[in-house]
C-alpha positions in Angstrom: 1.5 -4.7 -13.3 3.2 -4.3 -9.8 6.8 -4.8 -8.5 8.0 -8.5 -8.6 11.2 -10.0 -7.0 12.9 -8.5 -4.0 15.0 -6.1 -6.2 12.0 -4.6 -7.6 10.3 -4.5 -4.5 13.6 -3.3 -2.8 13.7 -0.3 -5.5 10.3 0.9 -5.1 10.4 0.7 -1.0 13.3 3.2 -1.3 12.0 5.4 -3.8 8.1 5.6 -2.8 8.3 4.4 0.7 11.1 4.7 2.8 11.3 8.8 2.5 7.7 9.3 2.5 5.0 9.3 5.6 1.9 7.2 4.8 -1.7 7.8 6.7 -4.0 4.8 6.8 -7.3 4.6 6.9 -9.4 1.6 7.5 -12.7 1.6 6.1 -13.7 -2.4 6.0 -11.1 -5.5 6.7 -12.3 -9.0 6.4 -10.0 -12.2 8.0 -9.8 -15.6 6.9 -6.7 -17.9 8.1 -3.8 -16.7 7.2 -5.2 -14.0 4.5 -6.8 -10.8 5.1 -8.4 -8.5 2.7 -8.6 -4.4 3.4 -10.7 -1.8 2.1 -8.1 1.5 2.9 -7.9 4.7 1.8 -3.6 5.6 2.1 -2.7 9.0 1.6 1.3 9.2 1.2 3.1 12.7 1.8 6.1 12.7 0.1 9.2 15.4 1.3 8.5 17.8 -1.8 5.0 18.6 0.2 2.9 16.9 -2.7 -0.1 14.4 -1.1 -1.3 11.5 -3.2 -4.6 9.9 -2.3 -5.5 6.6 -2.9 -8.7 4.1 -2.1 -8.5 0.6 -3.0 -8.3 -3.4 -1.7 -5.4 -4.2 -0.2 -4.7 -8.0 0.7 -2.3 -9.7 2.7 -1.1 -13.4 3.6 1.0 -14.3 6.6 2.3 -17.5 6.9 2.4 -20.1 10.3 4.8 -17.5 12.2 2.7 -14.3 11.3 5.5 -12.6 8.6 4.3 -11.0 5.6 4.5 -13.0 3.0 2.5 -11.9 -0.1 0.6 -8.5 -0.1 -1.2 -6.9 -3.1 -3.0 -3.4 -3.8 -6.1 -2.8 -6.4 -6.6 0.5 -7.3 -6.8 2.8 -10.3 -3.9 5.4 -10.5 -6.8 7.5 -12.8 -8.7 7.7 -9.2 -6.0 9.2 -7.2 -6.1 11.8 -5.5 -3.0 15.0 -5.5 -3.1 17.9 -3.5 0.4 19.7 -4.3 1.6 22.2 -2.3 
């Protein structure tokens, strides 16, 4: 279902995010206006040495001054990929 609301956001950018590197790769991306739509492959390392792999659509709207201001991720946690240490 996703994190909603700045707290939940917040919480999930410290734990997943913030102490973790994260490789992009861009496969397709697509631009209209102010949205944008990805087709990435991210591959987060996390500190513990454990890689998680995932491949999905990843979209994006900025609004008139280019900040982010709504981003969304489809992809199946079933189809991930970990490589542990």
């Amino acid at each position: 279902k996703g994190f909603r609301g700045l707290d939940a956001v917040s919480q999930f950018w410290d734990r997943a995010i913030a102490t973790s590197t994260i490789r992009i790769q861009t496969h397709e991306s697509f631009v209209a206006g102010l949205e944008s739509a990805h087709v990435l492959t991210l591959t987060t390392s996390f500190p513990n040495g454990v890689k998680v792999g995932v491949h999905g659509i990843f979209t994006y709207r900025v609004n008139e001054a280019g900040k982010l201001v709504h981003l969304r991720g489809y992809w199946q946690m079933a189809d991930a990929r970990v490589e542990k240490p």
